[in-house]
C-alpha positions as CSV (number, residue, x, y, z in Angstrom):
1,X,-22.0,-12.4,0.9
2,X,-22.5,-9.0,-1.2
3,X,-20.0,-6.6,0.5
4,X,-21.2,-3.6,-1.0
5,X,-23.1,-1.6,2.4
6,X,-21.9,-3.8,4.9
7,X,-20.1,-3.2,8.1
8,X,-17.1,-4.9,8.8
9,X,-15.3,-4.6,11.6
10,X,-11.4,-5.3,11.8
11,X,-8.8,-5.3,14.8
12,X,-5.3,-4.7,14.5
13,X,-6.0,-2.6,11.8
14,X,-3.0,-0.1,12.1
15,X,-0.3,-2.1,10.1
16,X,0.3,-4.9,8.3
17,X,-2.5,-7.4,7.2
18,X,-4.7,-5.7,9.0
19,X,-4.0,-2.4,7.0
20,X,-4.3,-4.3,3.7
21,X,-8.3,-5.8,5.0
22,X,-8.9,-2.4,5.8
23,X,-8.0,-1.5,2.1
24,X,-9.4,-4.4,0.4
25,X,-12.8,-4.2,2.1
26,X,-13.5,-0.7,1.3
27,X,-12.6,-1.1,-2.2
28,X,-14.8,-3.7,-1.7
29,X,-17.9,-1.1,-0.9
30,X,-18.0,-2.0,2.7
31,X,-18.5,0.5,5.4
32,X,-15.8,-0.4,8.0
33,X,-14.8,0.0,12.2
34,X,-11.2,-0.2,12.3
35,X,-9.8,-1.0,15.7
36,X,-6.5,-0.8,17.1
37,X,-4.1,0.5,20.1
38,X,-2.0,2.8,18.2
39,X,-4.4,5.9,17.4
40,X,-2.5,8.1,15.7
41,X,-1.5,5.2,13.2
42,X,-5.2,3.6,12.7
43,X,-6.3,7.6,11.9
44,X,-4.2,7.0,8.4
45,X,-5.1,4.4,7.8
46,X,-9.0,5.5,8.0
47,X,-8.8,8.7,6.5
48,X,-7.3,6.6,3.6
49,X,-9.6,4.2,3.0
50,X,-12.4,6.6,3.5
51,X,-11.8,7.9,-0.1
52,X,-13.6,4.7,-1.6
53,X,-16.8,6.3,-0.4
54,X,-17.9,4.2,2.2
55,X,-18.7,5.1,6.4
56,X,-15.2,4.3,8.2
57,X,-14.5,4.5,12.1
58,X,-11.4,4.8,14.1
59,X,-11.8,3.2,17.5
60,X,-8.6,3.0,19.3
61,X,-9.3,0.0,21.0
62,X,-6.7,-2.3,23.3
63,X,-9.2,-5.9,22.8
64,X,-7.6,-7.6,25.5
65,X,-9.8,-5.1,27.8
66,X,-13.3,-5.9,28.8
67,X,-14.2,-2.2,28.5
68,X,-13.0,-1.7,25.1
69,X,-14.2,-4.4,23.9
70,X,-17.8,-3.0,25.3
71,X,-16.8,-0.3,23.5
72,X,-16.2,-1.6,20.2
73,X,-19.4,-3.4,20.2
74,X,-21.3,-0.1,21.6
75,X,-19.4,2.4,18.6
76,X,-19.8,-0.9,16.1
77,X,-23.3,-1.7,15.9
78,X,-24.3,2.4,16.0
79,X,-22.6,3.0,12.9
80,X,-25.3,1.1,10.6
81,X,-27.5,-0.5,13.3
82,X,-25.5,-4.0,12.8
83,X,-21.8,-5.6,12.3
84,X,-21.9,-8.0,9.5
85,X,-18.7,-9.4,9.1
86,X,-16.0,-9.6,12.4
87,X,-12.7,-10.0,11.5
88,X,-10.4,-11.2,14.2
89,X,-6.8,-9.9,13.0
90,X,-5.0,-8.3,16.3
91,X,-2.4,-11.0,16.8
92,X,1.6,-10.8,18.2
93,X,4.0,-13.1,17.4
94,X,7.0,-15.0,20.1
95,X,9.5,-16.4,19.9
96,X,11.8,-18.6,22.0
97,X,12.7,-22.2,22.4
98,X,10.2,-24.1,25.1
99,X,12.9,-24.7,27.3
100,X,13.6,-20.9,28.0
101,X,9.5,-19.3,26.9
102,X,9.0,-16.5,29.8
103,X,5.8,-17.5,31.1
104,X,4.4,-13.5,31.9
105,X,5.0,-13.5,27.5
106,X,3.4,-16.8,26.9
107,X,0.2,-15.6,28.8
108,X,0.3,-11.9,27.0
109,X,0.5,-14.3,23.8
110,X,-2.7,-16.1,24.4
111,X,-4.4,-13.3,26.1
112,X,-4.0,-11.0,22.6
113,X,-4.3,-14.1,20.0
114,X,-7.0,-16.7,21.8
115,X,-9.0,-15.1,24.3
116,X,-9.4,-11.5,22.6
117,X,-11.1,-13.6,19.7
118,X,-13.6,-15.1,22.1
119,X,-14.2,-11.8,23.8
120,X,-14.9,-10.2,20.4
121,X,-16.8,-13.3,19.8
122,X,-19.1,-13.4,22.8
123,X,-19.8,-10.0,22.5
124,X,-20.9,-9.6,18.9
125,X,-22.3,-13.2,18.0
126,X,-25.9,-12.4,19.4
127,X,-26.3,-8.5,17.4
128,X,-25.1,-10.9,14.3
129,X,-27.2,-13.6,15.4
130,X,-30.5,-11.2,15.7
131,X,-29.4,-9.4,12.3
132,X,-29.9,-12.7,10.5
133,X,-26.2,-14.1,10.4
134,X,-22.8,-12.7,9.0
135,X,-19.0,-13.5,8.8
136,X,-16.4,-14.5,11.4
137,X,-13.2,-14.6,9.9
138,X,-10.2,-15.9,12.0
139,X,-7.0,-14.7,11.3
140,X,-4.7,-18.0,11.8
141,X,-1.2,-19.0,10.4
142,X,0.1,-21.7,9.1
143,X,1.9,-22.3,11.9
144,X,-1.6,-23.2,13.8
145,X,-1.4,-26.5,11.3
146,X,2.6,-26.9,11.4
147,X,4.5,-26.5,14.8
148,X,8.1,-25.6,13.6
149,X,10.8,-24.8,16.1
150,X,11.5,-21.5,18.7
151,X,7.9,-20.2,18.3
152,X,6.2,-22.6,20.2
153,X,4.1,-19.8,21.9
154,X,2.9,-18.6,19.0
155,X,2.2,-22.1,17.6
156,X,0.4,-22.9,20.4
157,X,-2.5,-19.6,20.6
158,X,-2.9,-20.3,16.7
159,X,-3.6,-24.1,17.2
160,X,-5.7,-23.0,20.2
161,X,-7.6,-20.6,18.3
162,X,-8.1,-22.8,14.7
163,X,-9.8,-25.3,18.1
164,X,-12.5,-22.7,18.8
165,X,-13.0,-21.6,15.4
166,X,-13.9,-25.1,14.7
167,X,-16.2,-25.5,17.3
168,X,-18.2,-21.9,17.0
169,X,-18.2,-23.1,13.9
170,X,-20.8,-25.9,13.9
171,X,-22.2,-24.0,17.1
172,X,-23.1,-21.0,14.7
173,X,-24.7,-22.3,12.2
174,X,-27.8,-22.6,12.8
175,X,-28.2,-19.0,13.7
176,X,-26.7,-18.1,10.5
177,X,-23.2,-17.2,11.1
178,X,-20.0,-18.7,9.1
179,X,-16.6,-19.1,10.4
180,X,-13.8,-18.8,7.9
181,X,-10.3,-19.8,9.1
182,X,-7.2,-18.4,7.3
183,X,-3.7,-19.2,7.5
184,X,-1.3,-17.2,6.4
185,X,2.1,-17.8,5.5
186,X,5.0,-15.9,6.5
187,X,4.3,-12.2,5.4
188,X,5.9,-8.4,4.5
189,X,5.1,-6.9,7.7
190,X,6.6,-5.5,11.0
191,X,5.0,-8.4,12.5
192,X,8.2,-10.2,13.9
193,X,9.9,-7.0,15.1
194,X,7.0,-6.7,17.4
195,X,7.0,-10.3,18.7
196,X,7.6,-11.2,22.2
197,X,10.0,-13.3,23.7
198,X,13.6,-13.7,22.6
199,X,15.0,-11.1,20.1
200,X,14.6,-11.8,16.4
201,X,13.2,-14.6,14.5
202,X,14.6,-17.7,13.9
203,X,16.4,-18.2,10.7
204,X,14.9,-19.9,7.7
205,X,14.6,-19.1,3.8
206,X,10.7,-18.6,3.2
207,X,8.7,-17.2,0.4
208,X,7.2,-14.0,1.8
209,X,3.8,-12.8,0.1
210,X,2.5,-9.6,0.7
211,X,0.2,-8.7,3.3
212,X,-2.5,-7.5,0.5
213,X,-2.3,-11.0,-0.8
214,X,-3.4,-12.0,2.5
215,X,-6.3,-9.1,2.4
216,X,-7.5,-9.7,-1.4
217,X,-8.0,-13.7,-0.6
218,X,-9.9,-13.2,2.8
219,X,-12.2,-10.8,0.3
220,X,-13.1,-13.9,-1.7
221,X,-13.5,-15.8,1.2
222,X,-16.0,-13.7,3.0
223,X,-17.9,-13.2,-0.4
224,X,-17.7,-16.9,-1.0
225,X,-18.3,-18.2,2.4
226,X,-15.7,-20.7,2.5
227,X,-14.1,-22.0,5.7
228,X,-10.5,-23.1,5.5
229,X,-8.6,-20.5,3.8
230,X,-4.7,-21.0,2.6
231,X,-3.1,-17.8,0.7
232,X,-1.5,-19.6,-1.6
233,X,-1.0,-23.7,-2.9
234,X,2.8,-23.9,-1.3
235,X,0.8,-23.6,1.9
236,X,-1.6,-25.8,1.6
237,X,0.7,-28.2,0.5
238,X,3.1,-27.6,3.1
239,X,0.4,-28.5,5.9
240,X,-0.7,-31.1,3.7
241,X,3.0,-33.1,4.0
242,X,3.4,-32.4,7.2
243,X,0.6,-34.0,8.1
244,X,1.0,-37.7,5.7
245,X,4.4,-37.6,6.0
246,X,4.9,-36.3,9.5
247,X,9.0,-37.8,10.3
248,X,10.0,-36.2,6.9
249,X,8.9,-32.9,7.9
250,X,10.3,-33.1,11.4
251,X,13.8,-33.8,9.4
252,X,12.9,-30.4,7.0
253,X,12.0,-28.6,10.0
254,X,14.5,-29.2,12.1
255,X,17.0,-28.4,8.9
256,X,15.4,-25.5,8.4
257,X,15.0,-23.6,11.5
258,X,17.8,-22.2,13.5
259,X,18.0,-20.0,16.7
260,X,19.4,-17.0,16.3
């Protein structure tokens, strides 16, 4: 897909790798709605990408709500008639052993990570559908390929949403839509200080790429059309081994990971 005069519309676009899509889109020549909670924060980041020349809109916008969802799609579609590409970004993190998850958390969890998607989904699939097709991109992890210990909440809303990518993707077709799954690895953001459940991360030694890595390879994606996208070979390679060789990485992971 040509990017240049397209609208496309991000959530969770205040910080982190939704910041960076924000960036990389418009230097990209797209015309963009940026959604997020935190309005004072999603006004930087729009009044700075605005200086690449294309249309750029601020909704503050909480997704798990029916109504601002409706309003999304309402603000959305009037900025140039149509919403080419939807990226589903807003996401939390959690963290916590099974044995102790708080159930109220685990529920926020999948409310903002699996069925916020599918509201965004329902509600823009038929304006793309009518406009001839677009992009959905699906903001994953690598941990929705590789469960790895105390973020089993987390684990579980990014398998459950890499499920309904999968199926909206052969659904979609026909009306010419594509779905693109990435899966980032860990990242440089604020991400984990905001996650639910028990305080802190656990610890591990991982490679962190930055999150305009993250936003330059979802650019290729969208422009390429491809559907499963890994930021970088480690991994790829990582789900890749954990999927032959599943007792060896149950023995890494279990190395690897400690509670705090």
């Amino acid at each position: 897909m040509e990017l240049t005069g397209k609208t496309v519309l991000i959530t969770g676009a205040s910080m982190g790798i939704g910041e960076a899509l924000a960036e990389a889109f418009a230097e990209a020549g797209a015309h963009l709605v940026l959604a997020a909670r935190n309005e004072g924060r999603l006004g930087e980041v729009a009044n700075r990408v605005g200086r690449h020349g294309g249309k750029v809109l601020a909704v503050a916008a909480d997704v798990t709500r029916e109504d601002d969802v409706q309003k999304l799609l309402t603000v959305g579609t009037h900025l140039t008639g149509r919403v080419d590409v939807l990226i589903n970004n807003a996401g939390v993190g959690m963290n916590g052993a099974v044995a102790d998850l708080d159930i109220d958390a685990l529920r926020q969890c999948l409310e903002l990570n699996v069925v916020a998607p599918v509201r965004l989904i329902q509600a823009f699939l038929p304006v793309m559908a009518a406009a001839g097709g677009g992009s959905i991109v699906q903001v994953s992890s690598v941990l929705g390929k590789v469960s790895v210990p105390y973020t089993a909440g987390y684990n579980a809303s990014k398998y459950a949403l890499n499920a309904i990518s999968d199926a909206l993707r052969l659904e979609a077709a026909a009306k010419g839509i594509t779905v693109i799954s990435v899966y980032p690895g860990s990242t440089e953001s604020n991400f984990r200080a905001n996650s639910l459940g028990a305080p802190g991360a656990p610890k591990v030694r991982l490679y962190r790429m930055t999150s305009d890595t993250v936003a330059r390879r979802v650019v290729t994606a969208v422009k390429r059309g491809e559907r499963d996208v890994f930021v970088t070979r480690k991994d790829a390679l990582l789900c890749w081994a954990a999927t032959r060789f599943p007792r060896l990485a149950d023995r890494i992971l279990r190395t690897a990971y400690r509670s705090k």
